[in-house]
VMD Tcl script that draws the C-alpha trace (Angstrom):
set ca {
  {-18.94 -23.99 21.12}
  {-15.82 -25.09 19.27}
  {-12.50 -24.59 20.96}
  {-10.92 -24.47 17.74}
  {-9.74 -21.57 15.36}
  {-8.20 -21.95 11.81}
  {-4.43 -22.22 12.55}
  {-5.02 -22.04 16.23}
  {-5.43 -24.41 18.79}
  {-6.99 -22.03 21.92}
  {-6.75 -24.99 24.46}
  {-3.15 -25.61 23.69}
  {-2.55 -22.03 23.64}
  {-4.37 -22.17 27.25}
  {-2.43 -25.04 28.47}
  {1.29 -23.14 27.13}
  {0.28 -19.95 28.69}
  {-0.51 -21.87 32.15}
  {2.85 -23.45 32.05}
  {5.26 -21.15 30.51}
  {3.99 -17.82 31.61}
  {1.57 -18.87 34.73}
  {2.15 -14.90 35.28}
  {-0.02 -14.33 32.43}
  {-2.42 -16.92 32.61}
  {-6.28 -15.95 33.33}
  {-8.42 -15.63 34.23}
  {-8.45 -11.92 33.45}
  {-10.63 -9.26 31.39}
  {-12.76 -11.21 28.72}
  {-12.59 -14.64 30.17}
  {-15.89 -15.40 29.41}
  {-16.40 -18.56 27.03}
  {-19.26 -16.46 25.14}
  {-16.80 -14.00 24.14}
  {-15.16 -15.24 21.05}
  {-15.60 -17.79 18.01}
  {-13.06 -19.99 20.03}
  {-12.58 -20.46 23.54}
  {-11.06 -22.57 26.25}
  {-10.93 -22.39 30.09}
  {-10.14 -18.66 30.44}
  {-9.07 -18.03 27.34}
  {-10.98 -16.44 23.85}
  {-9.43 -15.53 20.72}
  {-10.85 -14.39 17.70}
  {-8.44 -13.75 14.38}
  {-8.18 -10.11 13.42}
  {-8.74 -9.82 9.83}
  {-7.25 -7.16 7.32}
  {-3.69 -9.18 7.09}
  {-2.05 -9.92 3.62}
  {-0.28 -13.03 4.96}
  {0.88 -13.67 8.54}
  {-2.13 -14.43 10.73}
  {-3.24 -12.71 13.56}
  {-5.37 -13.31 16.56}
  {-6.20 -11.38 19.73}
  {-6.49 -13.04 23.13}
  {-8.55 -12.10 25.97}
  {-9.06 -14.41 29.25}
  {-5.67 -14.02 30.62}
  {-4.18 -11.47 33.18}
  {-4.18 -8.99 29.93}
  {-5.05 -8.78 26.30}
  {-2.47 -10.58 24.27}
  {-1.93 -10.99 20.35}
  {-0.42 -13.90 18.82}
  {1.12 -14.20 15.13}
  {1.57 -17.27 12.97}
  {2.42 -18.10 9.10}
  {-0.22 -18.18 6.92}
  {-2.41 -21.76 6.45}
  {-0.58 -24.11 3.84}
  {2.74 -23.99 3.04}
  {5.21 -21.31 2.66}
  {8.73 -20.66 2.06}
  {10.32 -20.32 5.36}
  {12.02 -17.23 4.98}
  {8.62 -15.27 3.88}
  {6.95 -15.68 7.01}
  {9.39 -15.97 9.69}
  {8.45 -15.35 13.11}
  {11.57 -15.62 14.76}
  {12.87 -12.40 12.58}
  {9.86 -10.56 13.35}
  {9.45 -10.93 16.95}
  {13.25 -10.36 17.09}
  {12.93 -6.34 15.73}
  {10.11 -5.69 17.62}
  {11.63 -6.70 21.23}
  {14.83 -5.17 19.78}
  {13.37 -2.06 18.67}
  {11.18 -1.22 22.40}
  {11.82 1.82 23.69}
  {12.98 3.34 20.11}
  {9.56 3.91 18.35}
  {6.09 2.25 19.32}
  {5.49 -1.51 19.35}
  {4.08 -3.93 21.34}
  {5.64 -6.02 24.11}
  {6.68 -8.84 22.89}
  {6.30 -12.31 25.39}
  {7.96 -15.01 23.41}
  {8.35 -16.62 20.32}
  {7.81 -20.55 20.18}
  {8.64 -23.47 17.78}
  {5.69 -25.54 17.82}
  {6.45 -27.57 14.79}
  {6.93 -30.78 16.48}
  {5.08 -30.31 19.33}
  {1.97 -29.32 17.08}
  {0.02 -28.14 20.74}
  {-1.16 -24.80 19.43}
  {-0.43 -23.80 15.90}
  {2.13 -26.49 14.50}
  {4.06 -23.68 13.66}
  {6.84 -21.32 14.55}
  {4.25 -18.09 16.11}
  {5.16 -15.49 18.75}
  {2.72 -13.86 21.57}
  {3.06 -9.58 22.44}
  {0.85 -7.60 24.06}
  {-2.29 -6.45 22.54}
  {-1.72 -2.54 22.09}
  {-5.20 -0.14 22.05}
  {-5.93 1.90 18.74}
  {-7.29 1.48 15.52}
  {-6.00 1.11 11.89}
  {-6.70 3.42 9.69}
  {-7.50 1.54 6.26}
  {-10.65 3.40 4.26}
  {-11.95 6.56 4.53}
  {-14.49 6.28 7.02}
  {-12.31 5.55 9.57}
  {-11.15 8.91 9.55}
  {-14.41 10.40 11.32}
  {-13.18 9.50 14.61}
  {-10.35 12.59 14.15}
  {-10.85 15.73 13.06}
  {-8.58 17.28 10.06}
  {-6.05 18.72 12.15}
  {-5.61 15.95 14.49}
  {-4.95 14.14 11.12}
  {-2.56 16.53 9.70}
  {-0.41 16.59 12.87}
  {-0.63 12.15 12.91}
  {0.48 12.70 9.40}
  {4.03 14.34 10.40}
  {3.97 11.95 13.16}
  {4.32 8.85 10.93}
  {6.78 10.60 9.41}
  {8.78 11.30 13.06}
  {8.32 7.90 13.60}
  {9.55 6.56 10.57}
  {13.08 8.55 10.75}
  {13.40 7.70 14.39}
  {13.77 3.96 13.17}
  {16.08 5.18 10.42}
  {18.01 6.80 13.01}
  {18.32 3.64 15.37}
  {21.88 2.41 15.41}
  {21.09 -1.57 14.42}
  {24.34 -2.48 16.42}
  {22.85 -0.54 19.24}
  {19.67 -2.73 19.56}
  {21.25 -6.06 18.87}
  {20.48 -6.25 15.17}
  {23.66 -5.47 13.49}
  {23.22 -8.84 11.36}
  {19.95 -8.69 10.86}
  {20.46 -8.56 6.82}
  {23.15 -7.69 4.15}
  {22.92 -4.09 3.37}
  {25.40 -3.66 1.21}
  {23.55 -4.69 -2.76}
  {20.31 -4.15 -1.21}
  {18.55 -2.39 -3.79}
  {20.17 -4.89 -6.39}
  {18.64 -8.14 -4.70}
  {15.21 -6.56 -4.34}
  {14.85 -5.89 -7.78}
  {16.32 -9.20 -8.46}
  {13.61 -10.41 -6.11}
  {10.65 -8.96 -7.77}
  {11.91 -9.60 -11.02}
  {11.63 -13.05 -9.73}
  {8.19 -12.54 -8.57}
  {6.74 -10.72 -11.82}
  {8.47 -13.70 -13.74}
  {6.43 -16.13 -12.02}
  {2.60 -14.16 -12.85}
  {2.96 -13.35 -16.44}
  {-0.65 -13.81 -17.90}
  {-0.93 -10.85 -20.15}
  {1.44 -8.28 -21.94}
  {2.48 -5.26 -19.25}
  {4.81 -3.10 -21.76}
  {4.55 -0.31 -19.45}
  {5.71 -2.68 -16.64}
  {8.52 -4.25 -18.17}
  {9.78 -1.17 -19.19}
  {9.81 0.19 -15.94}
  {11.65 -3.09 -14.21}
  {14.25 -2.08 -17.40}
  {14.74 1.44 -16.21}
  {15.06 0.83 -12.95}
  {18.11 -1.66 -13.42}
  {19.68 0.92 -15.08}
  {19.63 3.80 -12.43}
  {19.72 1.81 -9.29}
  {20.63 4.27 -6.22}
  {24.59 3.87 -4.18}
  {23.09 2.22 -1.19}
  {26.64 2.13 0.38}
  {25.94 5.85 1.70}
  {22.82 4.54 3.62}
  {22.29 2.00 5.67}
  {19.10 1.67 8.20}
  {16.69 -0.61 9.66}
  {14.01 -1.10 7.09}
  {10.46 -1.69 7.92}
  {9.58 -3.05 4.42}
  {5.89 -1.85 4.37}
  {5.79 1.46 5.93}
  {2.25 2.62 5.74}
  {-0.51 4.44 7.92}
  {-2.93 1.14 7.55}
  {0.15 -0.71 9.12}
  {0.45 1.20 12.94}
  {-2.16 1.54 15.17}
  {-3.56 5.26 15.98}
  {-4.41 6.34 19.30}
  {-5.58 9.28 21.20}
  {-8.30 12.43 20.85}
  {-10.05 13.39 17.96}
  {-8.08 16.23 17.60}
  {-4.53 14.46 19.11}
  {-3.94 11.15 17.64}
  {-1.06 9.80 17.81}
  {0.99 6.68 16.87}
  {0.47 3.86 19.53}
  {2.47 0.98 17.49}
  {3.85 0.17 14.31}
  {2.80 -3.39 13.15}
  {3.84 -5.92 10.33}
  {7.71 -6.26 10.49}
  {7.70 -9.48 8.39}
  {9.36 -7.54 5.41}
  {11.84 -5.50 8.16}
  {15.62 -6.06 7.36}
  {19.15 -4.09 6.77}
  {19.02 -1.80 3.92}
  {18.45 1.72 2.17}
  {15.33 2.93 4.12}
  {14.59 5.35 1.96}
  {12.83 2.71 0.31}
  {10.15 3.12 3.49}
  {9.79 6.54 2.66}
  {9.28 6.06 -1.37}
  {6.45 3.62 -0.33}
  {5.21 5.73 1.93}
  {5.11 7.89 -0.40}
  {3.17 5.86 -3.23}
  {0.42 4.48 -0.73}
  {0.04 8.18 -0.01}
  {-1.00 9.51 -3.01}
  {-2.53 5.96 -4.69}
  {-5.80 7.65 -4.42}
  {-5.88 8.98 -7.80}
  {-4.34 5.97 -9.52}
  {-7.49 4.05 -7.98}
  {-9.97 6.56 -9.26}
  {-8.66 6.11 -12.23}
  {-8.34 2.57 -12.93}
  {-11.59 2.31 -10.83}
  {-10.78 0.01 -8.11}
  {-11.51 0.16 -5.15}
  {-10.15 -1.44 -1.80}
  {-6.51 -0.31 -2.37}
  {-6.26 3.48 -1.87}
  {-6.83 3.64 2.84}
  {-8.11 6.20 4.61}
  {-5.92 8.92 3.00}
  {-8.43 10.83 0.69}
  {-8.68 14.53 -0.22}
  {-10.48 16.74 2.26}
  {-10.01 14.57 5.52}
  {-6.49 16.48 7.01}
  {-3.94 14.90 5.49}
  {-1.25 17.20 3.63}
  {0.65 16.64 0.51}
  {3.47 14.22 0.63}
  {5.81 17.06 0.44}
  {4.81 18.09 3.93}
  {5.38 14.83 5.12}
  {8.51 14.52 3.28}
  {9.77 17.61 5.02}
  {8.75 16.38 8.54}
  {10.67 13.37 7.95}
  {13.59 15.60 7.01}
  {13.74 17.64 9.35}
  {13.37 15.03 11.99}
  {16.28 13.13 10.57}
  {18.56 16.50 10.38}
  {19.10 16.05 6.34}
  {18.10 17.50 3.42}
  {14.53 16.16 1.92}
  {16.27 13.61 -0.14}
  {15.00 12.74 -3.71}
  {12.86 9.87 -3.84}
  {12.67 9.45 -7.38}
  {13.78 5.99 -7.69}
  {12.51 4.67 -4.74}
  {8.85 5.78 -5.16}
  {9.30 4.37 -9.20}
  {10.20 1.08 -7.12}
  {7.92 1.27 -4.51}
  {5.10 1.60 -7.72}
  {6.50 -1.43 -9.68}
  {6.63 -3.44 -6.09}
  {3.00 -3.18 -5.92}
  {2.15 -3.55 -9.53}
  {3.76 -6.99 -9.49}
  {2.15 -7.75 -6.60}
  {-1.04 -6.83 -7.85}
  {-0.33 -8.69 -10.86}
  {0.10 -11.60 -9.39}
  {-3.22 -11.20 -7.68}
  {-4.38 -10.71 -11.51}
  {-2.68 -14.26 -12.56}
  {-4.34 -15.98 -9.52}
  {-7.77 -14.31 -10.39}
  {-7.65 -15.70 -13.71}
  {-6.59 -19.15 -12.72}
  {-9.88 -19.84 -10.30}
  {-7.32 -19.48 -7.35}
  {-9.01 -16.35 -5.34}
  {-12.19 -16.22 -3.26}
  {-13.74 -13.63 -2.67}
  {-14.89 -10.19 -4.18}
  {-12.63 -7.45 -5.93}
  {-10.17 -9.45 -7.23}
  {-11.83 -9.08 -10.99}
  {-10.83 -5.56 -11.31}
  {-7.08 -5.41 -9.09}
  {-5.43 -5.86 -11.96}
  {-6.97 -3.09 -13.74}
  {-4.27 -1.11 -11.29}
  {-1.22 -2.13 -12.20}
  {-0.46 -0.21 -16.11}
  {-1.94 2.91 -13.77}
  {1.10 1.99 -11.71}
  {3.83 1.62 -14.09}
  {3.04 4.43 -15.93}
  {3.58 6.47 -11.94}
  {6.57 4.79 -11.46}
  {7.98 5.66 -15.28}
  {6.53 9.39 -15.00}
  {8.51 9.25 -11.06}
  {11.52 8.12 -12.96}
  {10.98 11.53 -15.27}
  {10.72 9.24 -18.62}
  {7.88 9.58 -20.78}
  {5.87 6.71 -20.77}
  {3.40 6.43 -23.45}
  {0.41 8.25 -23.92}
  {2.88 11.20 -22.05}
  {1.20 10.36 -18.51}
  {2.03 12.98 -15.71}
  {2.77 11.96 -11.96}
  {-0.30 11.32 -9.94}
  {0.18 14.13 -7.29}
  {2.55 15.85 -5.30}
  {5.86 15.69 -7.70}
  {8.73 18.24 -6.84}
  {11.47 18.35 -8.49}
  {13.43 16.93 -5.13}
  {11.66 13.77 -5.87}
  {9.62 14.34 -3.19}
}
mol new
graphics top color blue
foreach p $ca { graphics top sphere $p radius 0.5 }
foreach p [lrange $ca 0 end-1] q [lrange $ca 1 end] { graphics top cylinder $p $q radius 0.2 }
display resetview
């Protein structure tokens, strides 16, 4: 059996475990060599699939399950995939809302011993992601619906966190926020144009023109607030949030953008029907528990102690985010540079999209397209 892994070398993990945390070291649960694809003297790991970039593994052998996260394979721009910011808000952020322990976070570049990259090691945390609709059978509806205003709890507890308080007062420039990520996508749609996307461009127009005062708001922003991206724990009818995952995108900032893309994953379900892809939409699907956004927009509220604040803008941003993203996916596609299935029809998503995010922004895009679902005229 191999002791290698794609991007992970399991008997130089093995060998840096033994001498950097011999507290850690195995063997422990799961240190059988048969365990895993890869293995080493009291160590298995196996990589956990289901992430957009940063790669993940799980490790079992030593003293107790442990989870390690590196760049993706290839290169990358060093400031898309840093580890050191990301295992910096989760130790910061422990006792706060739910993450993992973190152990340490290692520059391997030179040393090249076990992934020839920057990674970090936390604890592996029990619970399962919710990411299609079948994983929902493990809960019933009402342990869904109360998980539901959970996420929301959670989410304006880390809006509530005091980044000075925690250590992370410069972890980003919040001041222009909003500015530089449209700036940023801009970039990003710039560099995928295949096709014409009218609806698109307009929308990246209109949003320029009404971007939000961020001065009033300033928070810790996860980046890509979602319930496929925390891990769900407990009963089936008293689940509960056991960790948030996937702070790669987590900086300074107006976090009502979390909430606007919470929002837009949240009711995407349509927009998928529609366009007929599938893939995108998660678990959250009519008839399994989960209430309208509204409701969750009001837990998150009244968690917070505000008003339900209108989300107009950010879930119109939050749609063109993932339309360029998805249309980049498209340009990819079309250039022979994805494997795999269900990249032919992604980009059959993204004028669904823009035409959301226009109808969000209350202009009429053409063909007089109505929001998906759950519009208020809070923004909600």
């Amino acid at each position: 059996m191999t002791h290698q892994l794609p991007g992970l070398d399991v008997a130089g993990l093995a060998a840096w475990l033994a001498r950097e945390h011999p507290e850690l070291a195995g063997p422990g649960p799961g240190a059988d060599p048969g365990a895993g694809p890869a293995s080493a003297p009291g160590l298995t790991a196996t990589l956990i699939p289901g992430g957009r970039s940063n790669l993940t593994y799980r490790v079992d052998g030593a003293v107790r399950p442990l989870v390690l996260r590196r760049p993706p394979l290839g290169h990358v721009l060093s400031t898309a995939h840093d580890m050191r910011r990301e295992h910096r808000v989760i130790t910061a952020l422990a006792g706060t809302v739910p993450v993992p322990g973190t152990v340490a976070v290692v520059d391997d570049t030179e040393a090249r011993e076990v992934t020839g990259t920057v990674f970090f090691v936390m604890e592996h945390v029990d619970g399962a992601v919710l990411a299609r609709p079948e994983h929902n059978a493990a809960w019933t509806p009402a342990g869904l619906g109360a998980l539901s205003a959970e996420l929301a709890e959670v989410l304006a507890d880390l809006h509530a966190t005091d980044p000075a308080a925690v250590g992370l007062a410069d972890f980003g420039r919040p001041a222009g926020y909003l500015g530089r990520q449209l700036k940023t996508w801009r970039r990003q749609y710039d560099a995928s144009r295949s096709r014409p996307q009218p609806l698109l461009d307009t929308l990246q127009e209109r949003l320029g023109d009404a971007v939000p005062d961020d001065g009033a708001r300033t928070g810790i922003v996860h980046g890509d607030y979602r319930l496929d991206n925390v891990l769900v724990a407990g009963l089936p009818e008293a689940p509960h949030v056991a960790a948030v995952l996937d702070w790669e995108m987590a900086t300074l900032g107006d976090p009502l953008v979390d909430l606007g893309m919470l929002g837009m994953y949240w009711d995407i379900h349509d927009l998928t029907q529609e366009a007929g892809v599938v893939g995108v939409a998660g678990a959250i699907v009519p008839g399994a528990g989960y209430p309208d956004f509204a409701e969750v927009a009001d837990a998150y509220a009244a968690r917070a102690g505000i008003a339900v604040p209108d989300l107009a803008w950010y879930r119109a941003f939050a749609c063109y985010k993932l339309a360029v993203i998805l249309e980049g996916i498209h340009y990819r596609y079309t250039g022979g540079q994805t494997v795999g299935a269900g990249f032919d029809t992604i980009g059959a998503l993204v004028e669904p999209l823009a035409r959301e995010g226009l109808a969000r922004l209350g202009g009429a895009a053409p063909g007089g397209a109505a929001p998906a679902s759950g519009t208020t005229e809070r923004g909600a």
